[in-house]
Backbone bond lengths (Angstrom), bond angles and torsions (degrees), N, CA, C in turn:
res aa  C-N    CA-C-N  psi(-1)  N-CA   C-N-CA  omega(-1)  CA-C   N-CA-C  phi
1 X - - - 1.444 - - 1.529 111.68 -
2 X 1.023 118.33 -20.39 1.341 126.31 -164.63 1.833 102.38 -79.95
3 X 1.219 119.84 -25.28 1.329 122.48 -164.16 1.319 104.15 -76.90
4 X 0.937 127.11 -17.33 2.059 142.02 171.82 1.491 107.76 -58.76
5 X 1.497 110.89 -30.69 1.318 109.15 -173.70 1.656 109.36 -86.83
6 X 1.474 105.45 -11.62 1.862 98.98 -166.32 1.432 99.46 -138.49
7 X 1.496 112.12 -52.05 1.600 118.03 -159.30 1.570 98.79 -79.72
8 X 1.380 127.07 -44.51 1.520 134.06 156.82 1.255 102.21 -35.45
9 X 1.194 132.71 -81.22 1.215 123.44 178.47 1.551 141.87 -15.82
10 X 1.533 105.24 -78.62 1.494 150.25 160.90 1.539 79.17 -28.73
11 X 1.552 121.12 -78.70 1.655 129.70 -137.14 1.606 94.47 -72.60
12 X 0.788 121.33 -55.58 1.680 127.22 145.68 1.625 124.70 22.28
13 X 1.442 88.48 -104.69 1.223 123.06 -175.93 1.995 109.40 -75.68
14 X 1.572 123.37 -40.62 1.443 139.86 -168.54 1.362 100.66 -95.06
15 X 1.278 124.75 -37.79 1.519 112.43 -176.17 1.353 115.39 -113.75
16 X 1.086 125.31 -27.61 1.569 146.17 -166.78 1.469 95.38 -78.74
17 X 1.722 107.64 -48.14 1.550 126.41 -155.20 1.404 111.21 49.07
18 X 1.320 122.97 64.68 1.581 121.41 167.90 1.363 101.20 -136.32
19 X 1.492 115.44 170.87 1.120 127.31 -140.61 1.880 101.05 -76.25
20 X 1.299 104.79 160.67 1.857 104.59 172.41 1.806 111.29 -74.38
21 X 1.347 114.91 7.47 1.539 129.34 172.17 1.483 103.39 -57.19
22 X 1.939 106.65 -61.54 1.075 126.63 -150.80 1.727 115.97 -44.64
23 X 1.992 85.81 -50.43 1.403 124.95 167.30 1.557 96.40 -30.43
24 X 1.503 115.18 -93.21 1.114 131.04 168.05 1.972 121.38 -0.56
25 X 1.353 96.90 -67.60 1.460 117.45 -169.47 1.710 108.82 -74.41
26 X 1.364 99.74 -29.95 1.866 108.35 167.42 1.186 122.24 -88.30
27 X 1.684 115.24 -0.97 1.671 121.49 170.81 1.289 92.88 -92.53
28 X 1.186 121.29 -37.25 1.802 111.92 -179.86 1.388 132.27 -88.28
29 X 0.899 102.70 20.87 1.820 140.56 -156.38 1.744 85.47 -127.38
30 X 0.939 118.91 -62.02 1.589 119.39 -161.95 2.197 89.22 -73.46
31 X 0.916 124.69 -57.34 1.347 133.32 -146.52 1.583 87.35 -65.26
32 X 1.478 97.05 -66.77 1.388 101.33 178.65 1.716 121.16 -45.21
33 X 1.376 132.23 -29.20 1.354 132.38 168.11 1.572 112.86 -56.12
34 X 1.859 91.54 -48.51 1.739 95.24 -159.36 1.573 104.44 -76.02
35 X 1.623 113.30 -21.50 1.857 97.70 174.26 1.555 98.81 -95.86
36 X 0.609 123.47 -12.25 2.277 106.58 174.46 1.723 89.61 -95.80
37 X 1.160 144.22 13.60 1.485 117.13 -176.40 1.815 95.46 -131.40
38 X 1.386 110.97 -2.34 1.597 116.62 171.75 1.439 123.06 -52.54
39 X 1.033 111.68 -52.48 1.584 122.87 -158.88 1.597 89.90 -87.37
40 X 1.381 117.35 -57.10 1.726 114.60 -172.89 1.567 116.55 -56.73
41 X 1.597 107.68 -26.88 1.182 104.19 -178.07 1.756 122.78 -83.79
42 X 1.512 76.57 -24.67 2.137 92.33 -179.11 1.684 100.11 -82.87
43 X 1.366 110.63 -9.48 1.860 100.92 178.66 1.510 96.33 -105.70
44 X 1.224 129.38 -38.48 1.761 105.40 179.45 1.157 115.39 -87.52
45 X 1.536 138.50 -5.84 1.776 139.04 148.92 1.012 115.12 -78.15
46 X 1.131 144.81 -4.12 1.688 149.85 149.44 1.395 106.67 -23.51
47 X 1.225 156.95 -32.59 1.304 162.64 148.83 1.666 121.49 -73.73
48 X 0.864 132.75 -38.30 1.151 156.61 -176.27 1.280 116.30 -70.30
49 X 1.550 106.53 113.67 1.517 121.42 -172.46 2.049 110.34 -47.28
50 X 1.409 106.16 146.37 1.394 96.33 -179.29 1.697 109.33 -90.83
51 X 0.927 103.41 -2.90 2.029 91.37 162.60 1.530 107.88 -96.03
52 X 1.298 117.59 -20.20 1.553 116.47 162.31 1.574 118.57 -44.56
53 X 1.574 101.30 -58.62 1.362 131.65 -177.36 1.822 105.44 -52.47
54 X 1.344 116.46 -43.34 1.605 131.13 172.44 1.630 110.96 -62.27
55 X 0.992 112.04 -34.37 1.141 120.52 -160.60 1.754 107.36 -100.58
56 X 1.386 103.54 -15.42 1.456 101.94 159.28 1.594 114.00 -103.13
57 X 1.292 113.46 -23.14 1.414 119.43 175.82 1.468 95.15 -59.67
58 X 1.078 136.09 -41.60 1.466 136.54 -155.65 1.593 111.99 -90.30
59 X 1.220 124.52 -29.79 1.713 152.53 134.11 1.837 113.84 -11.21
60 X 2.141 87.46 -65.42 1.538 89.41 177.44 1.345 136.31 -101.85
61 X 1.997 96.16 17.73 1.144 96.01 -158.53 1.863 93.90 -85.48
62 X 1.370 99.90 -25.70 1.445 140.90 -157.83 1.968 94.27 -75.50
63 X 1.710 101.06 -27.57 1.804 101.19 172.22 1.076 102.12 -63.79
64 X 1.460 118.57 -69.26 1.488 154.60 167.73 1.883 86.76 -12.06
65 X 0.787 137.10 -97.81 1.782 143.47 -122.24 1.969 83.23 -98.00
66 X 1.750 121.72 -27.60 1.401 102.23 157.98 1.440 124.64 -31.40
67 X 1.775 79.81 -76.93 1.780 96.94 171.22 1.243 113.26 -30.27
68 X 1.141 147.51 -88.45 1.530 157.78 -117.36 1.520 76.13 -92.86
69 X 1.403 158.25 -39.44 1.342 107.84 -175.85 1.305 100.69 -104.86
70 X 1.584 134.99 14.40 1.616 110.55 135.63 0.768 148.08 -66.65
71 X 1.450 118.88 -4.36 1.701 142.45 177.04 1.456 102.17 -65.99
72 X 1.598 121.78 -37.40 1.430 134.68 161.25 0.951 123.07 -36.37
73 X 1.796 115.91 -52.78 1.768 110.72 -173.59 1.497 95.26 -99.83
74 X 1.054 144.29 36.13 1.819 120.86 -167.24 1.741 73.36 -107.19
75 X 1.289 104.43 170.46 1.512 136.72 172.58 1.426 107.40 -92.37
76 X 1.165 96.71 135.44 2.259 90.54 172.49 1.042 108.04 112.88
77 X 1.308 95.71 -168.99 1.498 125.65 -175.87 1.822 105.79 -111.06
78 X 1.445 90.47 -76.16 1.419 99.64 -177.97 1.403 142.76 -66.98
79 X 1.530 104.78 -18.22 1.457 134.66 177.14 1.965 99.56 -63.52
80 X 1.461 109.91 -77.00 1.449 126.19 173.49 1.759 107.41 -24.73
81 X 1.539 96.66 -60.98 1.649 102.44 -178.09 0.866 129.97 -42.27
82 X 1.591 98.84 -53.85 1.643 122.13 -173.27 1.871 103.77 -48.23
83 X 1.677 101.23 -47.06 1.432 97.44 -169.79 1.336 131.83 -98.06
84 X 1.224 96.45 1.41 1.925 114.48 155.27 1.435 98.01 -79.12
85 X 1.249 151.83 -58.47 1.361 145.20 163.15 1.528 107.63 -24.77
86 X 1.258 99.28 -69.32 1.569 100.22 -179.01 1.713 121.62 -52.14
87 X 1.518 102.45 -48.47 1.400 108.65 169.65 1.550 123.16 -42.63
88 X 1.286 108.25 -59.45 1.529 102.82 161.73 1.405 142.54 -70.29
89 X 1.842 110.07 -2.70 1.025 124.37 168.75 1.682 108.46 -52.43
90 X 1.891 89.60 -61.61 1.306 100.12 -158.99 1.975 106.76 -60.61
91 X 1.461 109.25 -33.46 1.170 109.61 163.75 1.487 139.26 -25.68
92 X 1.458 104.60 -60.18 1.538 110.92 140.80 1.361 141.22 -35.83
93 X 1.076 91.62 -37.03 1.938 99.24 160.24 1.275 117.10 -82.52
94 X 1.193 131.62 -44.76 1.459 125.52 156.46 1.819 123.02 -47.47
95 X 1.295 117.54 -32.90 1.385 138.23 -173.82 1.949 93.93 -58.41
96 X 1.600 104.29 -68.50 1.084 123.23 174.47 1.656 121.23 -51.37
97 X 1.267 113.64 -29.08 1.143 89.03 -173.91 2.010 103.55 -105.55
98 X 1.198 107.04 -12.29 1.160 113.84 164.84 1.501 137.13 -72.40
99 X 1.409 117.21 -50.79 1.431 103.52 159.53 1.624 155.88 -106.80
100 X 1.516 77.73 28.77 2.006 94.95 160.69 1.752 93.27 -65.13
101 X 1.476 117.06 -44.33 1.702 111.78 -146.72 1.366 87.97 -106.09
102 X 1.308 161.31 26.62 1.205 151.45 -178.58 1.651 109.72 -71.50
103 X 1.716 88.19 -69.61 1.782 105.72 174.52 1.383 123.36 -76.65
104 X 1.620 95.87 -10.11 2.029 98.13 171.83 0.999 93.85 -82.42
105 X 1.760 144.78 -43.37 1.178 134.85 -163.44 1.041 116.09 -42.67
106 X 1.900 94.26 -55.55 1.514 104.20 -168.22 1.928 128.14 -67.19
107 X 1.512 104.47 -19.21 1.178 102.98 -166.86 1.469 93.49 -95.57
108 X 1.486 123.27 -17.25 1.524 104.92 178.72 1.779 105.22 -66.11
109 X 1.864 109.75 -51.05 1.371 102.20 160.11 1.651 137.94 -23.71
110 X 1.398 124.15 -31.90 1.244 131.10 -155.34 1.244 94.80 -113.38
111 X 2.139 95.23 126.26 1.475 95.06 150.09 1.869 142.41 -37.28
112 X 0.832 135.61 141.09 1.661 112.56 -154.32 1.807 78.65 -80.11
113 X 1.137 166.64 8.91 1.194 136.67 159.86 1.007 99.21 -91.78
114 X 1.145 157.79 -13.24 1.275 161.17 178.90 1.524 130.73 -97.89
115 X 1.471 113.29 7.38 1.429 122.60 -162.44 1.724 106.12 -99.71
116 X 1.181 114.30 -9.70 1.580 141.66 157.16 1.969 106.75 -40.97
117 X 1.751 94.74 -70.93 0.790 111.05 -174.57 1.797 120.00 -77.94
118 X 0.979 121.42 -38.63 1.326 140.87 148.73 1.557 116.81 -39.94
119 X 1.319 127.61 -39.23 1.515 117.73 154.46 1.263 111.41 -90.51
120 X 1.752 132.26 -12.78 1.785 105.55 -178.39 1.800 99.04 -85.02
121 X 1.121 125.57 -9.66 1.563 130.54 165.30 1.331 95.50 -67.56
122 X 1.202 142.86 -88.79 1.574 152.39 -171.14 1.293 97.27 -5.85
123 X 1.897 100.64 -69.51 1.615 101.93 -173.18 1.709 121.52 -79.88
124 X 1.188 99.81 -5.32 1.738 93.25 162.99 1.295 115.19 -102.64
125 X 1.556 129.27 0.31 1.135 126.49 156.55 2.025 96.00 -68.83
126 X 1.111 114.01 -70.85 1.327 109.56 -163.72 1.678 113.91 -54.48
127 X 1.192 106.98 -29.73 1.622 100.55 169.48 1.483 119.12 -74.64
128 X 1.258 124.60 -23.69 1.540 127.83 158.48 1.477 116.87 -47.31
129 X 1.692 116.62 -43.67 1.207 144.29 -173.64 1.823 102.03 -59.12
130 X 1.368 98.99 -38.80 1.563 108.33 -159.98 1.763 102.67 -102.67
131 X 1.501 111.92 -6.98 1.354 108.80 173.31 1.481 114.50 -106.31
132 X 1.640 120.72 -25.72 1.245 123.60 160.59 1.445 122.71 -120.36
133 X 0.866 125.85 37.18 1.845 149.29 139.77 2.016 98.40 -57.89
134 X 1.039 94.07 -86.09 1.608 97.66 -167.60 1.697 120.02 -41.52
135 X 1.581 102.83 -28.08 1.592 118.09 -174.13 1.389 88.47 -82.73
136 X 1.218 142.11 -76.98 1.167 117.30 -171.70 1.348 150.04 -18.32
137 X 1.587 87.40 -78.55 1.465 112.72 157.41 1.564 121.00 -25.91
138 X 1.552 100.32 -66.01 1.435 109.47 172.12 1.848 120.59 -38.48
139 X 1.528 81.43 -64.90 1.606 93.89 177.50 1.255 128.09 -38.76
140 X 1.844 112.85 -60.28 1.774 117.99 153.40 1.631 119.26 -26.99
141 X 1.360 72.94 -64.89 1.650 73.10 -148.04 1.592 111.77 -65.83
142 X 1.328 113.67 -36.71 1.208 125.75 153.37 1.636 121.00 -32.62
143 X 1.181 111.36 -44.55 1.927 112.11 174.99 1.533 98.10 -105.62
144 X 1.191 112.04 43.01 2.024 120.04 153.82 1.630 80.51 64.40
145 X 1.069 141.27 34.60 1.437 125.76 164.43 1.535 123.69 -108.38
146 X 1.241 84.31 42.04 1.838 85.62 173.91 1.096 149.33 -70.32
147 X 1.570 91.68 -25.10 1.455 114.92 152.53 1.773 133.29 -28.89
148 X 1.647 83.43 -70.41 1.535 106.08 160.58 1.436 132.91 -53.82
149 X 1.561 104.31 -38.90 2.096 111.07 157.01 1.381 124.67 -44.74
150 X 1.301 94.65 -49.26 1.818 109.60 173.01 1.062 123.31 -67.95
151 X 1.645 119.97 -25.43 1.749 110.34 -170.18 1.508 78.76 -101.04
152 X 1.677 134.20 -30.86 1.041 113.06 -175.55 1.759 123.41 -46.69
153 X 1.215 101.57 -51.79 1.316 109.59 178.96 1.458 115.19 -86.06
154 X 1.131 118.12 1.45 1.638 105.89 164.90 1.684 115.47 -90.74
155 X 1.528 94.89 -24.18 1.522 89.10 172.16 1.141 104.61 -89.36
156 X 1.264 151.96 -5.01 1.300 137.02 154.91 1.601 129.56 -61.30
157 X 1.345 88.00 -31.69 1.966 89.05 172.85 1.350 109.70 -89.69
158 X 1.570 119.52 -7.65 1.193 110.31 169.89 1.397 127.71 -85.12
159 X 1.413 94.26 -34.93 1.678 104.72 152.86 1.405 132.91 -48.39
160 X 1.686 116.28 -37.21 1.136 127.83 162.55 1.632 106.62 -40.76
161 X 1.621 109.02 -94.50 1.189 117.40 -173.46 1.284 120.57 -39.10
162 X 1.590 129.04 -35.99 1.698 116.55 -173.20 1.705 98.87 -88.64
163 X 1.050 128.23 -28.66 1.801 119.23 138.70 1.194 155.93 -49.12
164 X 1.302 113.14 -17.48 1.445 141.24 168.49 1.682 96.61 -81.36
165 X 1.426 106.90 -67.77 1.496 121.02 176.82 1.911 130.00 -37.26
166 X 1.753 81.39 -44.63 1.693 95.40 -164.47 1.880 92.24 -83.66
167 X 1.713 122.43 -37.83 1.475 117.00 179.13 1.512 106.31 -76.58
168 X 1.676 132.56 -7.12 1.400 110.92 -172.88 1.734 135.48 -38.77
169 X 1.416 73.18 -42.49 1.705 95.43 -171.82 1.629 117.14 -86.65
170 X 1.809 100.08 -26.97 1.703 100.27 157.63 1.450 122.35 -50.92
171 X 1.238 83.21 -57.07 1.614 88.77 -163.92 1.771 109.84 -81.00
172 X 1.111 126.41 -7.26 1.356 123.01 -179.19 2.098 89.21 -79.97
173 X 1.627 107.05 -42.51 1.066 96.08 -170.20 1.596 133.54 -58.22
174 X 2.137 97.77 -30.21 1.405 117.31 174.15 1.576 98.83 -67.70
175 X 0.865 141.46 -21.95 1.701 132.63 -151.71 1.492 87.93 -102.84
176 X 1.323 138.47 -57.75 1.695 119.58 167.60 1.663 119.44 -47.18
177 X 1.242 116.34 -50.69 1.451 121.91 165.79 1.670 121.49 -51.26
178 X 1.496 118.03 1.55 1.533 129.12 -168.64 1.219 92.07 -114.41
179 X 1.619 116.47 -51.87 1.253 120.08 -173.37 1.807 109.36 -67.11
């Protein structure tokens, strides 16, 4: 998520070559998804296992970062835009369905003496995320490797989801066997 704030950007404006508007119009594109798609998304996953929920978050995050490096090969002006707009649309839907269950995941995961420690990791995993997210990005795209940013992170959310997917049933099984 963090790459919306810099590498979105960067890929944008350096590879896309369109205006810092676009940027603009796909942050409000994203905001606007994640508050009209809150409530619908927290009332029809209300049943729905939370590594299920990971494993589709990880599905769209993986639409999301498709998109953005087809915005690369399209022709135009307006075509590209349209689908960096869209890209971060769909982002918002990933946003939403990912962090209601991030920190529930984790604390259902965690022994309860251990769930202390199990969220100050969470958040120093995610602050790692937020201190070398931007260097990356930079770095790629910066040495014409943008290419490589995009599959980087598309195979990462794809990895997410067929991992989330393939441990559901492990780990639902270890967590009765704990109990």
């Amino acid at each position: 998520l963090v790459q919306i704030d810099v590498g979105f950007s960067l890929f944008t404006v350096s590879v896309v070559h369109l205006p810092i508007a676009v940027v603009g119009l796909a942050g409000l594109a994203n905001t606007a998804a994640v508050v009209g798609l809150q409530h619908v998304v927290v009332r029809r996953t209300a049943g729905i296992h939370r590594k299920r929920l990971l494993a589709c978050g990880g599905g769209v995050l993986a639409l999301c970062w498709g998109l953005t490096g087809l915005a690369a090969e399209l022709p135009g002006r307006l075509l590209p835009a349209a689908v960096l707009v869209s890209a971060l649309t769909v982002m918002g839907a990933a946003e939403t369905l990912l962090m209601p269950i991030v920190f529930a995941l984790a604390n259902e995961l965690a022994p309860a003496d251990l769930r202390g420690r199990y969220n100050s990791t969470l958040w120093a995993t995610l602050g790692g995320a937020f201190a070398l997210g931007p260097i990356a990005a930079g770095a790629l795209i910066g040495a014409h490797l943008a290419g490589l940013w995009v599959l980087s992170l598309l195979t990462l959310a794809v990895a997410t989801a067929l991992i989330a997917e393939r441990l559901r049933h492990h780990v639902d099984f270890a967590l009765e066997i704990a109990r």
